[in-house]
Structure formats: structure tokens, C-alpha cells
C-alpha positions as CSV (number, residue, x, y, z in Angstrom):
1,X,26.7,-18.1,-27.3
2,X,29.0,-15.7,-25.9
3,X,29.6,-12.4,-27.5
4,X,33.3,-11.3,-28.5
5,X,34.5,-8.4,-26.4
6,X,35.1,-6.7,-29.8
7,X,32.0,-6.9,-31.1
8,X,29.8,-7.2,-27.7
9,X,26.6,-7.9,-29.7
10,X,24.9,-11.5,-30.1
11,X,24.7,-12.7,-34.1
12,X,20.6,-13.1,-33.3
13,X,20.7,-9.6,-31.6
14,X,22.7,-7.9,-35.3
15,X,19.7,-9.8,-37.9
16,X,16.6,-9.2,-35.3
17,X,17.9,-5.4,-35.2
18,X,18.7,-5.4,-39.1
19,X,15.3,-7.2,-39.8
20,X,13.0,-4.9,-37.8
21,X,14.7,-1.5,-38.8
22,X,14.1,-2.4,-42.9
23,X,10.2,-3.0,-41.8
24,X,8.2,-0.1,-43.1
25,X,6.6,2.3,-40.6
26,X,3.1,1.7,-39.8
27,X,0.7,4.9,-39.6
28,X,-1.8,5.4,-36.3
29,X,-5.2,4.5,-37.2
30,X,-7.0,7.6,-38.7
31,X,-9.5,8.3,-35.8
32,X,-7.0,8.3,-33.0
33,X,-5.6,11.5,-34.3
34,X,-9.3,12.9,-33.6
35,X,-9.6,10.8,-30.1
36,X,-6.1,12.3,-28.8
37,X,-7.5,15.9,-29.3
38,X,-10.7,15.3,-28.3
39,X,-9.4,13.6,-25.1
40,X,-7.1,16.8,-24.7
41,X,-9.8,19.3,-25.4
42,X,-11.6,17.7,-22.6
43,X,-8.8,17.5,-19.9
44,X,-8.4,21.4,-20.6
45,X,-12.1,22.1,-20.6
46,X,-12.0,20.6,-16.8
47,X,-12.3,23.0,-13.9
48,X,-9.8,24.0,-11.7
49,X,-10.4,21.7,-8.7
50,X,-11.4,18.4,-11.1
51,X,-7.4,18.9,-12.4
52,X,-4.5,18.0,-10.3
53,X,-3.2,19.6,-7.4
54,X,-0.1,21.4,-9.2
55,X,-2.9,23.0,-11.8
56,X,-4.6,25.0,-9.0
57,X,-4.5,28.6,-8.6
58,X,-1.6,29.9,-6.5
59,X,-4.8,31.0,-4.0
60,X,-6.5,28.1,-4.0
61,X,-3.4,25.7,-3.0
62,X,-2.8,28.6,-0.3
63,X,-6.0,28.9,1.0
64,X,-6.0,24.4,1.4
65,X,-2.7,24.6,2.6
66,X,-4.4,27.1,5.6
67,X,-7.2,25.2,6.1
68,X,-5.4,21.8,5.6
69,X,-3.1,23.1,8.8
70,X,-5.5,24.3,10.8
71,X,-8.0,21.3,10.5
72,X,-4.4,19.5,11.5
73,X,-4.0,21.8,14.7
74,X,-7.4,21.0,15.9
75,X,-6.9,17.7,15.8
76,X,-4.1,17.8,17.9
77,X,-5.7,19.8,20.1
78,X,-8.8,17.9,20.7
79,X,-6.3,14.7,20.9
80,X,-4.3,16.7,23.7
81,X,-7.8,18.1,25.7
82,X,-9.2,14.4,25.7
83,X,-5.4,12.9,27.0
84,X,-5.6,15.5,29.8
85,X,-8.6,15.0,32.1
86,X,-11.3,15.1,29.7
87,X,-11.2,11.2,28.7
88,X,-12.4,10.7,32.3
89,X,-14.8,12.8,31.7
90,X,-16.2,11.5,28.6
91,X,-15.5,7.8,29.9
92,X,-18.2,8.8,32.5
93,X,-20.9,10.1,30.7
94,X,-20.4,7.2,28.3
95,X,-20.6,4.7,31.2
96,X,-23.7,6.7,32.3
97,X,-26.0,6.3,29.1
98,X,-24.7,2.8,27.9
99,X,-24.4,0.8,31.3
100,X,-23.7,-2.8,29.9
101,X,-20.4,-1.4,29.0
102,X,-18.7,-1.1,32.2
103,X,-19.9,-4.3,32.3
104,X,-18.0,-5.4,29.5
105,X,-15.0,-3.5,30.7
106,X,-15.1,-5.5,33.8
107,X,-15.3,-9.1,31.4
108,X,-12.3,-7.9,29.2
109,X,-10.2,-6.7,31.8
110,X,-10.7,-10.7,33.7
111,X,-10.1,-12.3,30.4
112,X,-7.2,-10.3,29.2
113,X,-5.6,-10.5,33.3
114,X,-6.1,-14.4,33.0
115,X,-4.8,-15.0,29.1
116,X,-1.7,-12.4,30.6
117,X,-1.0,-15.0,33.1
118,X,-1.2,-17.7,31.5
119,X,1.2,-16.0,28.4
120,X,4.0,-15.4,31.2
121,X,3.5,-18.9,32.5
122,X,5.2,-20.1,29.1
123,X,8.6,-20.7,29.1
124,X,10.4,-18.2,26.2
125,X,12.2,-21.2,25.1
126,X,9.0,-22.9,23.8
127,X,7.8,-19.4,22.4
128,X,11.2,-19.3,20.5
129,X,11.0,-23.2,19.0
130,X,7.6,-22.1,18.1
131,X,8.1,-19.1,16.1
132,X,11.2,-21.4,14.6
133,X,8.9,-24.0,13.8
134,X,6.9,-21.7,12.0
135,X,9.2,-19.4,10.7
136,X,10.7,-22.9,9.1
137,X,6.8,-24.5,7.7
138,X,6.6,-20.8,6.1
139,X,10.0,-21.1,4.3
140,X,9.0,-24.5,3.7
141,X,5.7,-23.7,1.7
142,X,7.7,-20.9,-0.2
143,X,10.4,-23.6,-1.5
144,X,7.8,-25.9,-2.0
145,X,5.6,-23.4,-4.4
146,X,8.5,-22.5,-6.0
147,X,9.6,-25.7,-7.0
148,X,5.6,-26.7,-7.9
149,X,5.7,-23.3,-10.2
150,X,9.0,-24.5,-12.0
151,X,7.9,-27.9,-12.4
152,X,4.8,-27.2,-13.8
153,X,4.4,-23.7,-15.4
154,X,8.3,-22.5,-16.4
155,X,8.9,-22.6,-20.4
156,X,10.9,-25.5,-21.6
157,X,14.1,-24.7,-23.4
């Protein structure tokens, strides 16, 4: 049923409303009065740094925001240090204590140079009907689940 644009509300809407609000209020049990204190108590018996970020001392968050931007600057500086030069470096020693991996360097590098090859021996026309294919079984299985989950668990009306 359509509601009236004069009195936009649904008849059902008006006597659930009018039935609920002449329902007397029901009182909280007596203990949770005691349990909400008692949980509050304990939240503002917690130290500073078991509390939330905003709740720290104007110090503290300082002193982390320091440390937090240094520990950020040495990162970048190791990650710049091993990018220039010292990667080879490292590489070596590496290569120098664990032997068998230059050896599977060498077996990666064949395998990945042959599965290269054979990826740009595919046409890109077959590599597009392919992702099509499945791009179309994946919509498929979608469609097909939700039809399953209408048929089966939707409520009747």
C-alpha cells in the first residue's frame, strides 16, 4: 500500500508506532548499574600506555612521534645504502657462506628465461579470449549462486 502524500506514513507504520510508545518502560537489570561502574573504574585505573593513543601525555606522544620518525629515516637509509653498491656486496658474502644458492640463482633464472619465452610465444588474442572466458565462468558462478540463494534461502511473501 502506497502512502498518501498528505499523510506520508503507512497505516501499519501509525498502530506499530502507537502500540510500542503506550508499552511501559522496562528498567536495566539491577547489577548492570554496578558492572558499568565497575567496568569504568577499571578503564580509568589503566595506565597511561595500556589507554589509547589520544590519552597519552603530551610527552609521551612527542617523544613516539621522535622516535617513530627516526626509526622511519633509518629505514630509508639502510634501504638507500643497500640500493647503492652495498647489495653487491652483501649478495657476495651471501653467495660465499651458502653456496648452493648461486646455484639456485642459476635454475631460476633458466626456468623463468624459458617460461618468458614461451609466455611471448602466445598470441595476445588467445590471452584475451582467455581472461574472457574466465572473466565470463566467474560471472557465471556469481548469477548462478545468486539465483541458488533466492531459490532456496530468500523468505517467502
Amino acid at each position: 500500500m502506497n502512502p498518501s502524500p498528505e499523510n506520508p506514513r503507512d497505516p501499519l507504520e501509525v498502530l506499530i508506532d502507537r502500540t510500542l510508545r503506550t508499552q511501559p518502560l522496562r528498567r536495566a537489570p539491577r547489577s548492570l548499574e554496578g558492572r558499568v561502574f565497575a567496568e569504568l573504574a577499571r578503564r580509568a585505573a589503566l595506565p597511561w600506555w595500556r589507554k589509547s593513543y589520544a590519552y597519552w601525555p603530551a610527552p609521551m606522544r612527542a617523544a613516539f612521534f621522535v622516535l617513530s620518525a627516526v626509526a622511519a629515516a633509518a629505514l630509508v637509509a639502510g634501504l638507500y645504502f643497500l640500493s647503492h653498491g652495498a647489495s653487491r656486496e652483501l649478495a657476495s658474502e651471501v653467495a660465499g657462506r651458502f653456496g648452493w644458492l648461486s646455484f639456485a640463482q642459476e635454475i631460476f633464472s633458466a626456468v623463468a628465461s624459458r617460461a618468458l619465452a614461451v609466455w611471448h610465444a602466445i598470441p595476445p588474442l588467445w590471452l584475451y579470449g582467455g581472461a574472457a572466458v574466465l572473466a565470463t565462468a566467474y560471472a557465471t558462478l556469481l548469477g548462478v549462486g545468486a539465483a541458488a540463494y533466492r531459490a532456496f534461502f530468500a523468505p517467502r511473501t
